[in-house]
C-alpha positions in Angstrom: 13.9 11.9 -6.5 15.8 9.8 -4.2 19.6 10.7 -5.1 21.0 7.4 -3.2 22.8 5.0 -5.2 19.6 2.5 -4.2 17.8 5.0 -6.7 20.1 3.8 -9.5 20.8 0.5 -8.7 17.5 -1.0 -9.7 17.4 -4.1 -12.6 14.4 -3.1 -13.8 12.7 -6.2 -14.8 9.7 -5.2 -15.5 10.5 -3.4 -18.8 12.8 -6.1 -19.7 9.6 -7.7 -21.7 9.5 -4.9 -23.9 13.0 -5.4 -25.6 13.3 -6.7 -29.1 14.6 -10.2 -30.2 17.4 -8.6 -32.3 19.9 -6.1 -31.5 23.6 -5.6 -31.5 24.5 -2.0 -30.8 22.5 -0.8 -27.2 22.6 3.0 -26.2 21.3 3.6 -22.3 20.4 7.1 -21.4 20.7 7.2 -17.7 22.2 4.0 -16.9 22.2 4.8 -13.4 24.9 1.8 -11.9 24.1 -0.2 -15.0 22.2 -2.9 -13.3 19.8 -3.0 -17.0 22.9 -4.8 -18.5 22.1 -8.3 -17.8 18.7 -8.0 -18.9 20.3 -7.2 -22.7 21.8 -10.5 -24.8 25.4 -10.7 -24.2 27.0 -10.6 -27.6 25.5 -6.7 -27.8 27.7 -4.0 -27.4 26.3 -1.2 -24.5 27.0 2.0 -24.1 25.5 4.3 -21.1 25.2 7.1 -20.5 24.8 8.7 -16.5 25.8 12.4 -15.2 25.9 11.2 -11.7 29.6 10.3 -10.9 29.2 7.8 -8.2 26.7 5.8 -10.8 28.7 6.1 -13.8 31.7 4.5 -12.2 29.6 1.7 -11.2 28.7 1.2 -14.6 32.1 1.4 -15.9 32.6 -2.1 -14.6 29.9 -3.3 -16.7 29.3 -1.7 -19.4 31.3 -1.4 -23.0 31.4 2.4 -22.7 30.1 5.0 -20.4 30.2 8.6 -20.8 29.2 10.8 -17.6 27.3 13.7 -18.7 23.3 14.1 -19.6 22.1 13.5 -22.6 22.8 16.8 -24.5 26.3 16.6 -23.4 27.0 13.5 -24.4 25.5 13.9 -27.7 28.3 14.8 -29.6 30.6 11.8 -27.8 28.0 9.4 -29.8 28.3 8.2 -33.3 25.8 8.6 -36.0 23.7 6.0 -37.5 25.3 3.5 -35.1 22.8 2.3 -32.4 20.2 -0.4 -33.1 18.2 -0.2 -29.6 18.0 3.0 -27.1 16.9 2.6 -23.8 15.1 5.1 -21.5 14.1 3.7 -18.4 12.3 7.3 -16.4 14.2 9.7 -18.2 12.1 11.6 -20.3 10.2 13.0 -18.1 13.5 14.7 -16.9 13.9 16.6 -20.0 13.5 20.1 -20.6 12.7 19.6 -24.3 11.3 15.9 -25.3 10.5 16.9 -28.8 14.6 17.7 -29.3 15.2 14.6 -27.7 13.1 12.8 -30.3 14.5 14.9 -32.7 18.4 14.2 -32.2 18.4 11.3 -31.4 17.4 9.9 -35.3 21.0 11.2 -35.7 22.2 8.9 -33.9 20.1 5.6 -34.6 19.9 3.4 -37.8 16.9 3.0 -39.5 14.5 0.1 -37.9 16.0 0.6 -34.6 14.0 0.9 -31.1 13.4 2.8 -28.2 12.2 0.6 -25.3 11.6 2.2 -21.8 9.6 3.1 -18.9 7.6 6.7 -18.1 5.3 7.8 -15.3 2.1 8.0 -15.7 0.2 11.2 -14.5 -3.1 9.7 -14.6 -2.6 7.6 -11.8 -5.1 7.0 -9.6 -3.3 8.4 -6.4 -2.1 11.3 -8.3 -5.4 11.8 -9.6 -7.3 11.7 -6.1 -4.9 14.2 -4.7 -5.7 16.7 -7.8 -9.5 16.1 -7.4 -10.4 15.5 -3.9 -7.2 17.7 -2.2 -7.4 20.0 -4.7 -3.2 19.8 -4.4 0.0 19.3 -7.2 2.2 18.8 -4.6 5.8 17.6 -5.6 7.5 15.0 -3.9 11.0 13.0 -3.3 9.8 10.5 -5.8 6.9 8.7 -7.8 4.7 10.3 -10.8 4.9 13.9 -8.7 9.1 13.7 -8.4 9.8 17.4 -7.9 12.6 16.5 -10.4 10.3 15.8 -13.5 9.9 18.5 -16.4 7.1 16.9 -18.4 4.0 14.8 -17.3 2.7 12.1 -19.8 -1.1 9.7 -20.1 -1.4 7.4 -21.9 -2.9 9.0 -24.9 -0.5 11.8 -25.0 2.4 9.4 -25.1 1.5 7.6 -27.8 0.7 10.6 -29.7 4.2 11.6 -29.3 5.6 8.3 -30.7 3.4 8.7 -33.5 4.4 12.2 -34.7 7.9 12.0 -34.0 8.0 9.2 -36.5 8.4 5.8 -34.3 5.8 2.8 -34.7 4.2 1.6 -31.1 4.8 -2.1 -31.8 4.3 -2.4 -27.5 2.6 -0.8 -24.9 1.5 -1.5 -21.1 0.8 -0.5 -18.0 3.4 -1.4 -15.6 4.2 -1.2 -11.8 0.0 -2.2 -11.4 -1.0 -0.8 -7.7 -3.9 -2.6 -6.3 -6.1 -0.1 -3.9 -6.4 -2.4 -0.8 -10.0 -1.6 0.5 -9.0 -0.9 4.2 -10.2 2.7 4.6 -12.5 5.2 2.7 -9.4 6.6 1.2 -8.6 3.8 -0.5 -12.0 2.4 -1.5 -12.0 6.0 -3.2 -9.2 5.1 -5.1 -11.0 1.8 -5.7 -14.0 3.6 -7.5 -12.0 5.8 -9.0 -10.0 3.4 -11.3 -13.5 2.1 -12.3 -14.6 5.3 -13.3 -11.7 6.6 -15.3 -10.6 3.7 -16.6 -7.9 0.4 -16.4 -4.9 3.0 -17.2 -5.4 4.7 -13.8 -4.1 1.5 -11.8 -0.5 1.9 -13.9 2.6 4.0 -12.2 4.0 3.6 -15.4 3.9 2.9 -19.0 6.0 0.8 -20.7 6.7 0.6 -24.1 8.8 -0.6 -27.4 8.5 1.7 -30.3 10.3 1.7 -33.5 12.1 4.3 -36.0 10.7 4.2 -39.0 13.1 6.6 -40.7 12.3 9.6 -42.5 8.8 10.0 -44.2 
């Protein structure tokens, strides 16, 4: 992962389509410089939450509040039953346990509210050559193979997750779309490929807008 404040700087406008009309109480995890905050309507009320220093005090200029820790160590800083909309723009894939994330945070959330953000998506088609063809898992300063992600989603598998931890998918899309340009046999490969194994393949990312249902 690129630990420059370029890395958490970005707007994110892409999964900016995937937020609700309603909402008045916003919780960000990993707010990075807070540059999501103008994508939300004005009159809500936004909380982040960033361990990187140099981000977080960035954010504190924009944001309602802003606690610097990770998500487990914040947790406690958070009030129950008080957020209306989460956002997770590439963070799950950071944590060492996604199930207790989905988990705790129903503490924390009111029932109806939604999660809207952004994951990597393993299945792409350059990931997928490399794995195949270079018989290599190679991790890297950034992208689906970021030496700093824990857990490694598809498509499927991320919307199985949804499903059993209690949330309805009401939207979900490839995002970040990367278009092979046919220049070499490499990336005529990668052309064919994405025809074989399907549309999902030509996605970096999945983005999504799911909803609590409450308990069951």
């Amino acid at each position: 992962m690129d630990t420059s404040l370029s890395y958490y700087s970005g707007v994110r406008a892409e999964v900016a389509k995937f937020l609700p009309e309603q909402y008045s109480k916003v919780l960000e995890i990993g707010c990075g410089e807070g540059g999501f905050h103008n994508a939300l309507l004005q009159e809500s009320e936004h909380w982040g939450v960033e361990p990187v220093h140099t981000a977080s005090s960035i954010a504190r200029g924009k944001l309602h509040r802003v606690i610097e820790a990770s998500y487990l160590e914040a947790f406690d800083q958070l009030p129950d039953k008080y957020f209306d909309l989460v956002i997770c723009n590439d963070v799950i894939e950071h944590m060492v346990d996604h199930d207790e994330f989905f988990r705790t945070i129903k503490q924390k959330i009111k029932e109806d509210a939604c999660l809207v953000g952004s994951i990597p998506n393993v299945r792409y088609v350059g990931n997928l050559a490399k794995l195949l063809f270079m018989r290599d898992w190679r991790y890297e300063g950034e992208g689906v193979l970021d030496r700093t992600h824990l857990r490694f989603f598809t498509q499927k598998s991320l919307m199985r997750l949804f499903r059993e931890n209690g949330f309805e998918i009401e939207a979900f899309a490839g995002i970040n779309k990367v278009e092979p340009k046919l220049t070499s046999p490499r990336t005529f490969l990668k052309y064919v490929l994405t025809g074989i194994f399907g549309r999902d393949t030509r996605f970096l990312q999945f983005g999504f807008r799911v909803r609590y249902m409450g308990p069951s």
